[in-house]
C-alpha positions, 0 to 999 in steps of 0.5 A: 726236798732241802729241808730248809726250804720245807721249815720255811712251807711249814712256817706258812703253813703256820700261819695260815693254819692259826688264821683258819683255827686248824691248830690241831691239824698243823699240830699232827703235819708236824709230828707227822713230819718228824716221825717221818724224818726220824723214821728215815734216819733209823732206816739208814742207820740199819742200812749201814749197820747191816753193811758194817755187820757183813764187811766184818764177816768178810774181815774176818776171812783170811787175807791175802799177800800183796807185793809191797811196790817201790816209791814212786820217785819225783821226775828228776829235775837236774836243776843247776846249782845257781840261776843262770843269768842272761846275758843281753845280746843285740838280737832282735826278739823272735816268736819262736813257738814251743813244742807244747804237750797240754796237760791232761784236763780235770775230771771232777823226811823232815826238812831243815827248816821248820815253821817257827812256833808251836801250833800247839800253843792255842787252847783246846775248845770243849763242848758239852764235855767232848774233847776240844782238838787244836787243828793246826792252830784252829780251835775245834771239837768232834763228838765222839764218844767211844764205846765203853769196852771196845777193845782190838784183842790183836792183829789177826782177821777175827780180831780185826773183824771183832774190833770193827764191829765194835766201832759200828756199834758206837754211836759215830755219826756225829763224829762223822757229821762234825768231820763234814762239817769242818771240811766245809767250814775249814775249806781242807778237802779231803786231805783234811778229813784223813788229817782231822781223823788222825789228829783226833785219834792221836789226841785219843789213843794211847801210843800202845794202842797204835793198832786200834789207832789204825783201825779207827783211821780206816774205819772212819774214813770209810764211813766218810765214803773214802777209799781205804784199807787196812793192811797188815805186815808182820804184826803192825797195822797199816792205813792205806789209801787210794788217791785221785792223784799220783803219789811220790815218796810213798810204797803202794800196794796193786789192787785191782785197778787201785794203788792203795799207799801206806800212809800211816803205820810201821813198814819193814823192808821187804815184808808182804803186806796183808790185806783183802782185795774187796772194798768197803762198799759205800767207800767210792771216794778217792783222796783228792789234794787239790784245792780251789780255795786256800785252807781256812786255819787260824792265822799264826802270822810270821813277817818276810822281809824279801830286799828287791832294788833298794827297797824291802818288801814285807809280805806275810804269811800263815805258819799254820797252814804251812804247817798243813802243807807240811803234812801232805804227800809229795804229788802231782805239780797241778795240785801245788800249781792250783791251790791259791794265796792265803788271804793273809798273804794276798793282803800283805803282798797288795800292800808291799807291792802297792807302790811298786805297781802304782800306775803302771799298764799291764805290761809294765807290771808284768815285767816288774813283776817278773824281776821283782821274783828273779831277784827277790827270791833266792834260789837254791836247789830242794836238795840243797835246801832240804835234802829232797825234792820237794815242790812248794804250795804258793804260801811256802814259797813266800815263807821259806828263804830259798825256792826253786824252778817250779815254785818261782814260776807258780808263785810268779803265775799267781802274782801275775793273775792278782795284779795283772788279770792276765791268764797264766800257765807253767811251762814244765820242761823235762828238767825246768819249769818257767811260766808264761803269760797271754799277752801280745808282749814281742818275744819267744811265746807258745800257742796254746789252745789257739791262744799266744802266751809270752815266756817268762822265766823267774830262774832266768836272772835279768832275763826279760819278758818273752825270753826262754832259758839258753838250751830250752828253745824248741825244747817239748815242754807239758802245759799245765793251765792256772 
């Protein structure tokens, strides 16, 4: 029963029980009922001490060699060096159907360009003498008080195992109820609960200790109910974690069933990795990037001007959480394609584009829209610009100056469902990605799930509504639902 629910029966109780003179009866429900709620708690955390106890006798037993497996590299996009630019012609528009290939439905290196201020700037709250952490600009504290003593003596299993059952012996389960609290609070997912863990042991460890760092990560994460491992090459610690998600950029290692990427920890070229083939038993989570909801992070404002016409449009966005996005692994194109607006930005973007929009019919909006991105946006290629591929966050296309296919069509999908209420979807080609739109506007459309969507393709300079990019015309293309 929701606890909250049962504070409330008691609450009636109360009064019912004062009314009929039962105060001692009420008094023994009470005690009753906490002896009952801790008794519980002390039943679970013998459960879980016993689970520790046992996993770390099977650290302790030798591991074994795992082939370290290649990055995976990003789907090569030879994006051309500028936009093409579309060049009128008196053809009447035509529907010209898309070959479409649905994406699969859910189920459940530095850059040249850095965010312009110091995440660090903002003071560290404290509580109760637990050291305050500085989250990406959001003041906040996790309680964990580590044990006097424990210690990681080395690198080999009994010294791992060892440490392991040190950390099981501290008392980490605030740590653990603060890390899903500001998960929910925060709206950071999973990534963010690894992110908040290594933040905090970052701020804590010192950098000779990078190993007991390491152990600390997996460990908590696994009490977490995440999938991860330790992994060991040479004499260096490894984090590695398993991902609902496909990971790009990373070395991985097979097991089982499971690619496990290094995430964190000193790799040498060519050196196996050590490591143990069991789970942790109450580990059955995988890190999932994606996000409904844009995360919540103390807004650290930065102004775009963005020129369109004769006009400048000024939006907004958040530095912190660009700084957030920053972190995160190189991933399917649905995780980017499906995270929202910050608030910040959809403010600022209501605002700018207000007048612009202003008694225009939904058709009308759709094709300023379109222009408003192909020519206020400028375009360069993510190896021009960063020296790699690297796909944006719907915040990172309004904060960095340069964007290309991918990230024009997301950031166009989103502005299209904010001030259009038309349904949206990106359109990825081998080697483009534009969007389309449901409407009945006339030119080149797909048929998806029974429905028509028009092509609108912000990399196609001047193009109109309802016109693909010369050589994509038939072209088989991936689906991929907003």
């Amino acid at each position: 029963m929701n606890i909250r629910i049962l504070l409330i029966i008691i609450s009636l109780l109360t009064c019912s029980l004062h009314k009929a003179g039962a105060q001692g009866e009420f008094d023994k429900m009470i005690d009753s009922f906490f002896k009952g709620r801790q008794q519980l708690q002390e039943s679970f955390d013998a459960h879980v001490d016993s689970i520790n106890t046992e996993f770390a006798k099977y650290l302790a037993k030798s591991w074994e060699l795992f082939k370290v497996e290649a990055p995976l590299k990003l789907p090569p996009k030879p994006e051309p060096k500028v936009a093409p630019v579309y060049v009128p012609n008196t053809e009447p528009p035509t529907e010209t159907p898309v070959n479409a290939e649905p994406a699969q439905e859910d189920t459940t290196s530095s850059v040249a360009i850095e965010p312009k201020h110091d995440r660090q700037a903002a003071a560290p709250a404290e509580t109760d003498g637990a050291p305050g952490l500085n989250f990406f600009g959001t003041p906040l504290v996790l309680d964990y008080a580590k044990g006097k003593g424990a210690r990681l003596a080395g690198t080999d299993e009994r010294q791992v195992a060892d440490y392991w059952l040190q950390l099981s012996r501290t008392n980490y389960s605030p740590f653990i109820a603060g890390l899903n609290a500001k998960k929910a609070s925060l709206g950071v997912g999973a990534w963010g609960v690894y992110r908040l863990i290594y933040e905090w042991a970052d701020a804590n460890f010192l950098r000779q200790d990078e190993n007991e760092k390491t152990v600390f990560i997996v460990y908590m994460l696994n009490q977490a109910g995440y999938k991860a491992k330790i992994g060991r090459a040479k004499d260096a610690l490894l984090v590695m974690m398993a991902f609902r998600n496909t990971i790009y950029g990373k070395e991985y290692i097979r097991s089982g069933n499971e690619c496990y990427y290094i995430m964190y920890g000193k790799m040498l070229p060519g050196v196996p990795v050590a490591s143990y083939k069991l789970n942790y038993g109450p580990a059955t989570s995988f890190i999932d990037l994606r996000m409904r909801t844009p995360p919540k992070l103390g807004a650290s404002v930065q102004a775009i001007r963005r020129t369109y016409g004769k006009g400048t449009y000024i939006f907004q966005c958040n530095n912190n959480l660009v700084d957030y996005y920053n972190t995160f692994p190189q991933t399917d194109l649905e995780v980017y394609a499906g995270t929202p607006l910050s608030t910040v930005a959809i403010e600022s973007m209501n605002a700018a584009l207000a007048a612009g929009l202003k008694d225009k019919s939904a058709g009308e909006k759709l094709k300023f829209l379109l222009s408003f991105v192909q020519d206020g946006f400028g375009y360069k290629t993510d190896e021009e610009q960063f020296g790699y591929e690297k796909f944006f966050f719907p915040e990172e296309s309004l904060f960095y100056p340069y964007s290309d296919c991918e990230d024009r069509a997301i950031l166009f999908c989103r502005m299209v469902k904010m001030f259009c209420g038309l349904d949206t979807l990106l359109v990825e080609y081998p080697t483009h990605v534009a969007a389309a739109v449901k409407s009945a506007e006339p030119g080149d459309a797909i048929i998806y799930r029974n429905e028509r969507y028009i092509i609108c393709d912000p990399t196609y300079i001047g193009a109109p509504v309802g016109k693909t990019m010369t050589g994509f015309n038939n072209a088989t293309a991936k689906i991929i639902a907003l």
